[in-house]
N, C-alpha and C positions, 0 to 999 in steps of 0.2 A: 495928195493922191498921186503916185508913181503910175505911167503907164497903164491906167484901170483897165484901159479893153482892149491886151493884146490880144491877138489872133493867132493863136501860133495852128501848124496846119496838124490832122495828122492824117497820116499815110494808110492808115486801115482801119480796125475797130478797136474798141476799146473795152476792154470786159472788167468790171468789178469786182471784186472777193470782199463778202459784208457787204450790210447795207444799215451799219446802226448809227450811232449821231455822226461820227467825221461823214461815212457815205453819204447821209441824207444831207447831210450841209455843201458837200462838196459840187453835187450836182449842179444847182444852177452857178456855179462859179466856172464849171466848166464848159457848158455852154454859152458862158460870158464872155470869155477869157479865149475856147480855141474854136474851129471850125466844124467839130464833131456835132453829127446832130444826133437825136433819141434811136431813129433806126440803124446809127452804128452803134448803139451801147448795148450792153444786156450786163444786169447783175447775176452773178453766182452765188448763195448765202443757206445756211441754215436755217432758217425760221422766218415766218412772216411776217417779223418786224422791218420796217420801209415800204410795203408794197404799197400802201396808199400813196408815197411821196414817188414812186419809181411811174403807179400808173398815173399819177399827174400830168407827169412829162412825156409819157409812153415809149418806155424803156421796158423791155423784155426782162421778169424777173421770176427766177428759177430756183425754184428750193431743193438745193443737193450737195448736202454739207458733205465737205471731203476731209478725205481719211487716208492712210498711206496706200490703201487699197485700190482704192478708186483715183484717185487728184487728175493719174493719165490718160487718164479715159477721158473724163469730166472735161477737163482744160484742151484736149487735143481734136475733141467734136466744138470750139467754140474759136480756137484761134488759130493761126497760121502767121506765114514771116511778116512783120510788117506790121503787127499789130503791136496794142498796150497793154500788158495786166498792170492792174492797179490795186495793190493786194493792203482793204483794207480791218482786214478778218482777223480771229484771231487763234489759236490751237491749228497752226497748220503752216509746216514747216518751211520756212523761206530757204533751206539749202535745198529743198526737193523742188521748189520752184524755181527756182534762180538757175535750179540744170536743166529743166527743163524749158525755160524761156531761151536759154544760149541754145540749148538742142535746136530748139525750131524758129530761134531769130526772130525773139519778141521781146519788145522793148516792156521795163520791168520796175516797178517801184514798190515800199512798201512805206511805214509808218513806225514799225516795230519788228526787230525781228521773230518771229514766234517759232515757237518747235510744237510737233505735235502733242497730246493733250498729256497730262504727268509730269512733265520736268519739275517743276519748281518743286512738288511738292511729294516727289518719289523719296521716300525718309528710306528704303534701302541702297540711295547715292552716299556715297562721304561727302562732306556741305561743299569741299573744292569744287567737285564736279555738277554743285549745283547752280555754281557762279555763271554769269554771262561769258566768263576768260574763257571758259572751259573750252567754247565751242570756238574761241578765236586762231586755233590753228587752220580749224577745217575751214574757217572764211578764209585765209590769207592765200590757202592753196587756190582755191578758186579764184580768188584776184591774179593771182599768177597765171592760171589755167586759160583764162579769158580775158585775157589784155585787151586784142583789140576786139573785143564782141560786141555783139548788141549792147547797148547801155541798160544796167540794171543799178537802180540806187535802193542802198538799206538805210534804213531807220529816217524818214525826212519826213519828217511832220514837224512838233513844236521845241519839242526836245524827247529824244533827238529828232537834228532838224536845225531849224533854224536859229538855235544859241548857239551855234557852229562858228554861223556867219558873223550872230551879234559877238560876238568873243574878238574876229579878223576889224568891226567896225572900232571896238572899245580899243583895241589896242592902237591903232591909229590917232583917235581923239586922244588919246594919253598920251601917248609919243607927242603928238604935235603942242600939249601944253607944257609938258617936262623940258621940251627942248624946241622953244620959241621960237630962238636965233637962231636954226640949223634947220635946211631944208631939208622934210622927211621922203625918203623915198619907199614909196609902197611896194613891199617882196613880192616876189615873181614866182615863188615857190616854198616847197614847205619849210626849208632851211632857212632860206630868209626868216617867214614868218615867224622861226622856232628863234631865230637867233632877236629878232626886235622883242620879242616876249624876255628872253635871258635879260637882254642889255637895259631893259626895265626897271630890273629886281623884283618882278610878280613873280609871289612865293605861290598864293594859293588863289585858284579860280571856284567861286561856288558857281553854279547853277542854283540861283535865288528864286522860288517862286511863294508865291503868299495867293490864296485865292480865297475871298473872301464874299463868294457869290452865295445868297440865301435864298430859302423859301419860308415860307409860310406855315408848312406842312411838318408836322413834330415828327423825328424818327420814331420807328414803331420799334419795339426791341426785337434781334434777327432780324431787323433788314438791312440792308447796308445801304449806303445813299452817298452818292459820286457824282460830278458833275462832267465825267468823264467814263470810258469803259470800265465797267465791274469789275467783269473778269481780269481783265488787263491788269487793273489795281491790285485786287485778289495775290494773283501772282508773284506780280511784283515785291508785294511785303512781303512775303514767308520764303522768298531768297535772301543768300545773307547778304549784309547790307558791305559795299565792295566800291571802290575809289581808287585814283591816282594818289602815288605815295611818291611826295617830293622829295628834291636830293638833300632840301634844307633840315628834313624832319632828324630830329635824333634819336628816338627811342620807338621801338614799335610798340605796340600796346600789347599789353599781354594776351589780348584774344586775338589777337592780328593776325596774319600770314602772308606773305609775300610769292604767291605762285612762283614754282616752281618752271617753268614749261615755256613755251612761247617764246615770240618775238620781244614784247616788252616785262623786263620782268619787273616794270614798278608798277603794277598794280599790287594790292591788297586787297584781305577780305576780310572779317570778322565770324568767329563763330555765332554770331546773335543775328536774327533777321531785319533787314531793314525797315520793318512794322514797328520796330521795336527799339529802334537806336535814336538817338534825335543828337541835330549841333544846333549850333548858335549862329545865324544867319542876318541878314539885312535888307529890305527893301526901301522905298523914297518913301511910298505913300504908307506903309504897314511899323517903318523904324524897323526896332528889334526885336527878335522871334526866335525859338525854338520851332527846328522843322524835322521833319524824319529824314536819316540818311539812307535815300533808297539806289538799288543799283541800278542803274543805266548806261545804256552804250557809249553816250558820249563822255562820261567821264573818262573811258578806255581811249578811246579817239581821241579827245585831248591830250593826254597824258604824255600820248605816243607822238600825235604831231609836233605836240612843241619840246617836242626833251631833243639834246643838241648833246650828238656823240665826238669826241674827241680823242684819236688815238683809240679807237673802240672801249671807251670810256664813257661812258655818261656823264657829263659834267653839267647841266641843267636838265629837270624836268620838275613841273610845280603841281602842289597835290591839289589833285579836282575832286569833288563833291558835289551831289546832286543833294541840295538842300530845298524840302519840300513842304508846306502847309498847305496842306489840304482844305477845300469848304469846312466851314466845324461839323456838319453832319457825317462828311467823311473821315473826320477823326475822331466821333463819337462810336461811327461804324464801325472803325480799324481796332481802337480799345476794345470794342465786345468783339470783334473777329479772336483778337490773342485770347483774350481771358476764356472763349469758348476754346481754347487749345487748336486755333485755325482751322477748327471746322465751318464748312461752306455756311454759306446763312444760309435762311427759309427764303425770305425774299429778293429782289434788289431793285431800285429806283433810282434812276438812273434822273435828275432835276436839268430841263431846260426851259419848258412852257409856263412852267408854275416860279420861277426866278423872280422875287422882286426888285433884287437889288443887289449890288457887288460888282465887282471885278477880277481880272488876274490878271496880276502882277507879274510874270517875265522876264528873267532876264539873267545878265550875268555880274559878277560881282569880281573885279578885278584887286588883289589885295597885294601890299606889300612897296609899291612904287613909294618916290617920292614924293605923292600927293596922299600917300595912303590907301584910300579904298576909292574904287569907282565903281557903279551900277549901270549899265547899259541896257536896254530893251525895253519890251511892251506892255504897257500899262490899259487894259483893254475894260471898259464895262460892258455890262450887259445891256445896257442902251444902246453902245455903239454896237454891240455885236447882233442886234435886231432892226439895227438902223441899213445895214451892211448885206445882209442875207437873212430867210429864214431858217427857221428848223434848227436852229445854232446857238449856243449859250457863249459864253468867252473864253471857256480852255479851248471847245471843240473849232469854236471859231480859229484860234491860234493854229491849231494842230492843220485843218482843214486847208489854210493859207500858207504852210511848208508845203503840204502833200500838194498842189496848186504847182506854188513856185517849182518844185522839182520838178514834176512833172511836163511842165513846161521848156524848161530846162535837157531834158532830157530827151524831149522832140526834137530839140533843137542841137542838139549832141548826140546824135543818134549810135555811135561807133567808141564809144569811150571807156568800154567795159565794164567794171567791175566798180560801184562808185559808192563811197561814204560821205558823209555831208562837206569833212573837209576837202573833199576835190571838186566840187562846185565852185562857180565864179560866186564870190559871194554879194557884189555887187548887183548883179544879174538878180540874184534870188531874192534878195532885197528889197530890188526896185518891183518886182511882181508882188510879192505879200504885202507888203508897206501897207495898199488901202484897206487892209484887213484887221491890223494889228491895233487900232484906236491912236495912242500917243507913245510912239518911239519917242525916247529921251534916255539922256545919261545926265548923273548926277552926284559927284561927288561926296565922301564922308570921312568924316576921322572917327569913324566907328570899326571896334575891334572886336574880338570873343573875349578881350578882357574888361570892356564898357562894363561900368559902373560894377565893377563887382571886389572893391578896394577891401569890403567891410561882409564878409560873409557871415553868415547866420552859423553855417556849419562849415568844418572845413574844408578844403578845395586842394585839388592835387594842378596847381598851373606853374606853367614855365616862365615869370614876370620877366627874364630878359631877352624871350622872342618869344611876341606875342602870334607870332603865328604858327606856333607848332600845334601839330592835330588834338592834341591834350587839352588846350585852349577850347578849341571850339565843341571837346564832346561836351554833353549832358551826361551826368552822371551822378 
């Protein structure tokens, strides 16, 4: 247990956006953890789910879901300088918030970036413009725009979030066992860090997760069942499925595409949704698995951090992937999502109270070095995530303990503008989430995307003399 009951202060009120599992979990962590009491919080949310867990505490809770129309209105009757939004909603645009939190000098986090309701799944976009890159010019300006402003952080929750940091701790454990005899010194910035990542030889970084939490309760057909946001999920799959594109890789894929635009241009994307792509992944306690490659911010975020420009050349950047198994109800859910043509279910059931049993696995998968592969992160069950808090299962739980640590973070950095996960003290963040996470560990492997597959049934299009080219890891 790391520092379980800091105090951190804060300066005025604190207003929520949502109130569905991370909200309802988050609460008593935040009265554990800072000095806010219930009459400076009030929720903002759509719909009347949380209200029994808000009048528990007696927290003011407001049903007035926003829309581009409203948000200024809504936000500008509840805050003023000096305060928190804590935005953990979802269909509701974090660049219209983030200008107006610097407008009026409110300090600003969220979980995920979201844009208002339709992106993902606007089929009159071209699939480029349906990627996360798209919108990454219009963030950079705003980081430029607002250097030293109020502190606002995107995407800091589970991931993105806090595999940010486990990425800054794996790379350290690795350095310090590849090179015994040589005092390691820990970077001071992101060039350092980008350059210990090169001088490693980490070709490729997943983002591993395996969640293998159950219920008892059979899916019904059309419903969808998550142990995390629906919606959020929903989303998620029917973008196309989009990752860091290393400088090791040789061939693009033939559905591939390398954006055009931006600051970094080794991102890629694929014409096929991430519902519907799967690689080949690893965890300690799950071994080997096929998981869906879905897009996420920190793949972009990595990519960018650690790629190491020489002579305005690119000369390192390692390909990241967000490699995902879901509960198996959520991938019995995700199959009949595609096959009904991504139309919305009927229902959705969202499994925290009805859990008997599982975990999630977390974490990152460091490949390529001299040791091979390393896995670093949080091995969480849902014991421990009931032992810990309630109202919480062990993704929400994960998620819940980012948005926690930044937050925290961020009272305590109040002036530091414009922030992604990799500009946090990662030690700091750390040391606040740790008692939340179950068993942090890292664990070595000589597992590859080419494990056991010497003797194929049918034949196989792989690159046997580097095993880490993306060709390796698709499913196909």
């Amino acid at each position: 247990m790391h520092e379980p009951y800091t105090k951190a202060k804060f300066p005025g009120k604190l207003v929520i956006l949502g109130c569905g599992s991370i909200g309802q979990g988050i609460l008593p962590m935040l009265l554990r953890h800072t000095d806010i009491t219930s009459g400076r919080m009030r929720i903002i949310t759509a719909d009347e789910w949380g209200r029994s867990i808000a009048d528990q505490y007696g927290i003011e809770f407001i049903i007035n879901p926003l829309t581009p129309a409203n948000y200024v209105q809504v936000l500008k009757q509840h805050l003023s300088a000096g305060d928190f939004l804590l935005n953990l909603s979802v269909d509701v645009s974090y660049e219209d918030l983030l200008k107006l939190c610097q407008k009026i000098g409110v300090l600003y986090l969220d979980t995920s970036a979201e844009f208002w309701p339709g992106f993902s799944a606007d089929h009159s976009l071209p699939v480029e413009q349906r990627t996360n890159y798209a919108y990454d010019n219009d963030f950079r300006a705003l980081q430029k725009k607002y250097t030293n402003g109020t502190t606002a952080i995107i995407n800091h929750g589970a991931n993105p979030g806090l595999v940010s940091h486990f990425i800054k701790a794996a790379l350290l454990d690795v350095a310090r066992d590849v090179n015994r005899k040589t005092a390691l010194k820990v970077p001071s910035n992101r060039e350092g860090w980008a350059r210990l990542m090169r001088s490693l030889n980490i070709r490729v970084v997943q983002i591993a997760e395996r969640d293998t939490q159950v219920t008892p309760i059979f899916k019904r057909s059309n419903e969808f069942v998550n142990t995390w946001s629906i919606e959020g999920f929903l989303s998620e799959a029917v973008q196309p499925a989009e990752f860091g594109w290393g400088v090791h890789e040789k061939e693009l894929p033939t559905d591939g595409h390398l954006h055009s635009n931006g600051a970094n241009k080794r991102i890629i994307y694929l014409d096929r949704p991430g519902g519907q792509m799967q690689v080949r992944s690893w965890t300690p306690r799950e071994g080997a698995f096929h998981a869906f490659l879905i897009t996420h911010e920190e793949t972009m975020t990595t990519s960018s951090y650690y790629t190491v420009v020489e002579n305005e050349e690119v000369v390192f950047s390692p390909t990241v992937m967000y490699a995902y198994h879901p509960c198996d109800d959520a991938v019995l859910s995700l199959h009949e999502y595609a096959w009904n043509n991504w139309r919305q279910p009927q229902t959705r059931r969202l499994i925290i109270d009805d859990i008997e049993r599982g975990s999630d696995e977390l974490g990152v998968l460091l490949m390529g070095h001299k040791k091979r592969s390393y896995w670093y992160g949080s091995d969480l069950s849902i014991a421990q995530a009931r032992e810990r808090a309630p109202n919480q299962n062990a993704t929400t739980m994960q998620v819940a303990a980012g948005a926690l640590a930044g937050l925290i973070w961020a009272l305590e950095n109040p002036r530091r503008g414009i922030c992604e996960p990799e500009d946090l003290d990662y030690e700091r963040v750390l040391d606040i989430a740790m008692p939340y996470l179950g068993t942090v560990h890292g664990k070595y492997t000589n597992w590859t995307p080419l494990h056991d597959r010497k003797n194929p049934l049918f034949p196989q299009d792989v690159d046997a003399d580097d095993c880490w080219q993306f060709k390796n890891f698709r499913v196909t």
